[in-house]
N, C-alpha and C positions, 0 to 999 in steps of 0.2 A: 504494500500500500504506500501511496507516495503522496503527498499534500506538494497542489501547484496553486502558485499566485500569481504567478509569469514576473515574480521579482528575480535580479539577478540569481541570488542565495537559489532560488526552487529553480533555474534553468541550471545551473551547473549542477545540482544534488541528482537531476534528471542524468544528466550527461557521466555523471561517474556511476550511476548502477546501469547505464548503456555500457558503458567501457570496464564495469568490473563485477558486477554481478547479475546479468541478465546472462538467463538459458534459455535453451529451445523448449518452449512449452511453457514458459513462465505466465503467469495470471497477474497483471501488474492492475491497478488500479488507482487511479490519479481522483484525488478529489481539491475541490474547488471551493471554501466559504465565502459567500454573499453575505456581504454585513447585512444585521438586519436595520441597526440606523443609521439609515443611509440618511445623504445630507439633501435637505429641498432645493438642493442647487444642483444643475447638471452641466457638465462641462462638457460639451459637443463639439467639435472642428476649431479647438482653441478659444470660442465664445462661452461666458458665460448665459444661460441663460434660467429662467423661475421655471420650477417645472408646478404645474397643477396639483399634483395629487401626487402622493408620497407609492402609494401604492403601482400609479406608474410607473413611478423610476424603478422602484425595487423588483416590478415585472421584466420590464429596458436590460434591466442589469442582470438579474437572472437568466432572459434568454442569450442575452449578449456573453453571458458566463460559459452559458453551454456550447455556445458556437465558437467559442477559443477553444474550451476545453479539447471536443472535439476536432477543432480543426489539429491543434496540439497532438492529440493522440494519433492523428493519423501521419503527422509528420515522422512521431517518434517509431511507430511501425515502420515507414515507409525507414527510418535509415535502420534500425535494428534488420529486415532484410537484406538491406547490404552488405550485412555483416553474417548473411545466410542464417540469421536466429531471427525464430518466430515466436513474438509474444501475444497472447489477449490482452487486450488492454478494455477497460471497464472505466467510465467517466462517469462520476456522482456531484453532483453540484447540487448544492444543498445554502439553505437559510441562516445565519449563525456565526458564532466565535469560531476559528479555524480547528485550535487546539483541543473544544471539547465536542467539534465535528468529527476532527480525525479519528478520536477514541471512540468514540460514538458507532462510526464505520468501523470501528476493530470489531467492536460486538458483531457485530451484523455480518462479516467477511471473514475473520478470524484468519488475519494473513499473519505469516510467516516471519515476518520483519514489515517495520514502517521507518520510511523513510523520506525525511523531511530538511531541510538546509536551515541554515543560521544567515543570519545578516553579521555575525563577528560581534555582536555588542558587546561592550562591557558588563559583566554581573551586574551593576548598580542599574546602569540604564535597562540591561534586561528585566531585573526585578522593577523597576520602576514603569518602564515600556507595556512589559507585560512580555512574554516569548513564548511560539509557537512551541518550539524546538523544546523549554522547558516545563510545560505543560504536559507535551508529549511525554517525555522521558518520567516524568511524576506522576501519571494517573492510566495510560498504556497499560494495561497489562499483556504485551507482548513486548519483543525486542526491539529497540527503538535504534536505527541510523541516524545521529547528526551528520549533514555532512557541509564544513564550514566552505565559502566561497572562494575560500583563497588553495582549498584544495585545490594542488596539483594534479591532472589527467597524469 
C-alpha cells in the first residue's frame, strides 16, 4: 500500500519501490486523501476565484483526485513493464486526514508493507506540522516504509 499526494517526498517513495521492491504479480495500491476542509477559495489556471458551495469544490477535487490518481497509476504500470514486471495497481481516493486514511485502508487490504515518503522535516516541525509518515509508523498495524526524499535510487 503506498499513500500519493503527487508531492515531491510520495513521487520518489513511488520510484524507489519501482526500483527496489516491486515483483511480478505485486498488488500495489496507491491511495489519495481529499481534505475534507477544503478552503471556499478555488484556485483554477493561476486565478483566484469564490466558489459557490463548499460541497462543489470538494466534488471538483474529489473527481479531479481520481483522474490523477488514475492517470498516475497507469503511468506507473506503463514503466514497471518496461522493466518486464507486472503489477495491479488499485486506486482508492477517499475523504479525510491522509494518515488515519492510510491505516484505515490497512484494515480493509491488509497489505504486506505501507509505504509512504517524508518531506525530511525536522521532529519539532513534524510534531508541530503534524506527519503522515509519523502517524503511519504509530497506529499501522502493519510494517511501515519511510522513505525520505533525499533517498538515493
Amino acid at each position: 500500500m503506498y499513500q500519493q499526494d503527487y508531492a515531491d517526498c510520495s513521487i520518489k517513495a513511488l520510484d524507489w519501490v519501482a526500483d527496489h521492491l516491486a515483483q511480478n504479480n505485486d498488488e500495489i495500491i496507491l491511495v489519495h486523501a481529499v481534505p475534507e476542509d477544503l478552503p471556499l477559495v478555488d484556485v483554477e489556471y493561476g486565478e483566484l476565484s469564490v466558489v459557490s458551495s463548499e460541497n462543489s469544490l470538494r466534488e471538483r477535487a474529489f473527481q479531479q483526485a481520481e483522474k490523477n490518481l488514475s492517470e498516475w497509476a497507469q503511468s506507473f504500470v506503463d514503466a514497471m513493464k518496461k522493466k518486464k514486471i507486472n503489477v495491479d495497481i488499485k486506486t482508492e481516493v477517499d475523504y479525510g486526514s491522509a494518515g488515519p486514511l492510510i491505516v484505515s485502508k490497512c484494515e480493509k487490504y491488509d497489505p504486506t508493507l505501507v509505504v509512504v515518503g517524508s518531506h525530511g522535516k525536522s521532529t519539532i516541525s513534524g510534531l508541530l506540522m503534524g506527519s503522515v509518515s509519523s502517524y503511519c509508523l504509530h497506529h499501522a498495524q502493519r510494517p511501515v516504509l519511510v522513505v525520505n526524499q533525499t533517498c538515493a535510487h
